[in-house]
C-alpha positions as CSV (number, residue, x, y, z in Angstrom):
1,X,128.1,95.4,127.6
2,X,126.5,92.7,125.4
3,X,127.7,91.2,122.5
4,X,125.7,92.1,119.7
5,X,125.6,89.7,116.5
6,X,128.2,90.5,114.0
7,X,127.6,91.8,110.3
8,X,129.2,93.9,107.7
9,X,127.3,96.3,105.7
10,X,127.0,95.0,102.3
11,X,125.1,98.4,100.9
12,X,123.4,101.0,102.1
13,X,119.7,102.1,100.6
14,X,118.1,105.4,101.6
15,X,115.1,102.9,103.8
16,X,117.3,100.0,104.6
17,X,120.5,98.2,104.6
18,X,122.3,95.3,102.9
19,X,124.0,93.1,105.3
20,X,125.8,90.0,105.1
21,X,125.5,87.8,108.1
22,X,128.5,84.5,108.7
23,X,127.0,81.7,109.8
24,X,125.6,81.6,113.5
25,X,124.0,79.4,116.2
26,X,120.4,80.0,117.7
27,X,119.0,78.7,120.6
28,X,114.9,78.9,120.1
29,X,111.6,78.1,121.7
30,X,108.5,78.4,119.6
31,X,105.2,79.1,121.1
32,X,101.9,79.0,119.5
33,X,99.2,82.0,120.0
34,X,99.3,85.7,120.7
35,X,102.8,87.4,119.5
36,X,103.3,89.4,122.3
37,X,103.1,86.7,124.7
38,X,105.2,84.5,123.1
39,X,108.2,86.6,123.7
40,X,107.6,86.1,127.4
41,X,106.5,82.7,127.5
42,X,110.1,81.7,125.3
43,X,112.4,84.1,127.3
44,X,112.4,81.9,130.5
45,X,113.5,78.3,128.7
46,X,115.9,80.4,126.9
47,X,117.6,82.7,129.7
48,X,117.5,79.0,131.6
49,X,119.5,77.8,128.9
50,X,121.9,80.1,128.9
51,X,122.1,80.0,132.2
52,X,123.6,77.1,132.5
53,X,120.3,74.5,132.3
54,X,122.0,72.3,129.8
55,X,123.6,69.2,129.1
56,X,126.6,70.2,130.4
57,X,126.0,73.0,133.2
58,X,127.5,75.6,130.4
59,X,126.9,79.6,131.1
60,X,126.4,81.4,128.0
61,X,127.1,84.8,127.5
62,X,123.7,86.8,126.7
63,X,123.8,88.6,123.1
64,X,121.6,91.2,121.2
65,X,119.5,91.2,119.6
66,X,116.6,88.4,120.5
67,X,115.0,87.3,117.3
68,X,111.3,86.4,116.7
69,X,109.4,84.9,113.8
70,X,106.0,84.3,113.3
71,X,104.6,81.4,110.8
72,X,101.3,81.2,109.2
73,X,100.0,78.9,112.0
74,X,100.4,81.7,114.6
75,X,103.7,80.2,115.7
76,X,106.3,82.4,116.7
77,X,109.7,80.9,117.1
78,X,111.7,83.4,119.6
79,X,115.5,82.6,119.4
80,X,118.7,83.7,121.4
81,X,121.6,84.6,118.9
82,X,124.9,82.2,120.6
83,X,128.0,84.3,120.9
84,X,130.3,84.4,117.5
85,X,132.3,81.6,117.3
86,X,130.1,79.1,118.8
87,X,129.4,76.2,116.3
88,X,126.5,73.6,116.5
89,X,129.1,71.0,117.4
90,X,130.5,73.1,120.7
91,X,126.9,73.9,121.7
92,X,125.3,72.0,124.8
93,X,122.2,70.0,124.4
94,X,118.8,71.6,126.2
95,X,117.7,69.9,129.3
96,X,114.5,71.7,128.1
97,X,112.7,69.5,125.4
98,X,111.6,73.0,124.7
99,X,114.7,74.7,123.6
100,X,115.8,74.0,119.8
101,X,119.5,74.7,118.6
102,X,120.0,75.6,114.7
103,X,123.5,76.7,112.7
104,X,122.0,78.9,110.3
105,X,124.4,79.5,107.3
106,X,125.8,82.5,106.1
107,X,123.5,84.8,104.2
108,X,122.5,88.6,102.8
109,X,119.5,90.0,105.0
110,X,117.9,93.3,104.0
111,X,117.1,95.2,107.5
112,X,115.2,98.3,108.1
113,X,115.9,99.9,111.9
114,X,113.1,101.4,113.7
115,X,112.6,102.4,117.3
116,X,109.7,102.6,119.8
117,X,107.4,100.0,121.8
118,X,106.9,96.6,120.9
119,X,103.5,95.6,119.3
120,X,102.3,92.9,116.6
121,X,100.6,95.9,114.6
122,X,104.5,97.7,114.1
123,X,106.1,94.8,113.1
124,X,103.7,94.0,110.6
125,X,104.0,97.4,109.2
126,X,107.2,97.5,109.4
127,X,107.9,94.3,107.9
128,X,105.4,95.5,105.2
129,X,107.4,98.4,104.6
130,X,110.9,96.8,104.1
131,X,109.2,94.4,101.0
132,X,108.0,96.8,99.3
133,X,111.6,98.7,99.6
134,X,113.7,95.8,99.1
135,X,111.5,94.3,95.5
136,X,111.2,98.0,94.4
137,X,114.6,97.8,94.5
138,X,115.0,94.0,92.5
139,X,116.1,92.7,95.1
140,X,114.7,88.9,96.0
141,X,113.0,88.2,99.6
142,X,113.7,84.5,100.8
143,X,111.5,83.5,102.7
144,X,109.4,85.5,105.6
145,X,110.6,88.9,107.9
146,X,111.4,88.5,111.0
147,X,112.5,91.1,114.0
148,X,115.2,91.8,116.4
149,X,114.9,93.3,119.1
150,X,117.9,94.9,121.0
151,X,116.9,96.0,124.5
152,X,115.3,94.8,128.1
153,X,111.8,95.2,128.5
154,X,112.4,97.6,131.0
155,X,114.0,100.4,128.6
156,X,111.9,103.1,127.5
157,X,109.5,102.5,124.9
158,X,111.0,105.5,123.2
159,X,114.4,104.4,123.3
160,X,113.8,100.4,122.0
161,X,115.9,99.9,119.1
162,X,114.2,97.1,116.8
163,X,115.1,95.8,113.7
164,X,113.0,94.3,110.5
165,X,114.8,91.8,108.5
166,X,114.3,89.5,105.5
167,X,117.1,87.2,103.7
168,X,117.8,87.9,100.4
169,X,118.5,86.0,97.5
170,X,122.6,86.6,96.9
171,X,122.9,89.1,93.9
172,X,125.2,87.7,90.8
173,X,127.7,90.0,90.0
């Protein structure tokens, strides 16, 4: 079974979720043009990685979900969640120029779930959907959406599960 990323549930909403994230380790590859192609084109550096094409001949253990991000530029930087645990430090260097690591700090993320097939036009919508949700409910977006998706390309479309998330400002108390 794979690891999935671990959370806690900060608050539920009747459209979304609250979640607070601890601090993590990606692996990414970012690819410029079509969003559906860039998933493909960044999978096989990443897998590689993993895999064991790295500084030191390291096999990774393959989590969920896979994240992907798209910048104004029509970037799209797709990125493999590292297990829980690993820091930046403990985390061999790519043998592919192509493959980025980041620690990305601990922080609240508003996420909406959804399910289905995998197209720009969805995540868009989607993505659309959870700002309006998460400022109608004060809370503050940092920064752009970005998805996670949890299964193979071979599942059934109609069984994908596929997330929309955004960080959030954290909320005084």
């Amino acid at each position: 079974m794979t690891q999935e990323q671990p959370y806690s549930v900060i608050r539920e909403y009747d459209s979304f979720e609250l979640r607070h994230y601890p601090e993590y380790v990606l692996v990414q590859v970012t690819v410029q043009g079509d969003f559906m192609r860039a998933g493909n084109v960044a999978f096989g550096p990443l897998i590689s990685y993993i895999s064991g094409n790295n500084a030191r001949g390291q096999k990774i253990a393959m989590t969920a979900p896979v994240l992907q991000e798209t910048s104004a530029d029509e970037n799209h930087t797709v990125s493999f969640v590292l297990p829980e645990g690993m820091s930046i430090d403990s985390v061999p260097v790519p043998s592919n120029s192509r493959v980025t690591r980041k620690a990305v700090a601990a922080h609240d993320a508003a996420v909406m779930k959804f399910g289905g097939g995998w197209n720009p036009s969805r995540f868009q919508s989607n993505a659309k959907e959870l700002l309006r949700h998460v400022t109608a409910k004060g809370l503050n977006p940092v920064g752009e959406p970005y998805f996670a998706r949890f299964d193979p390309p071979w599942k059934p479309w109609f069984l994908k599960r596929n997330e929309v998330l955004v960080a959030i400002e954290p909320i005084v108390v």
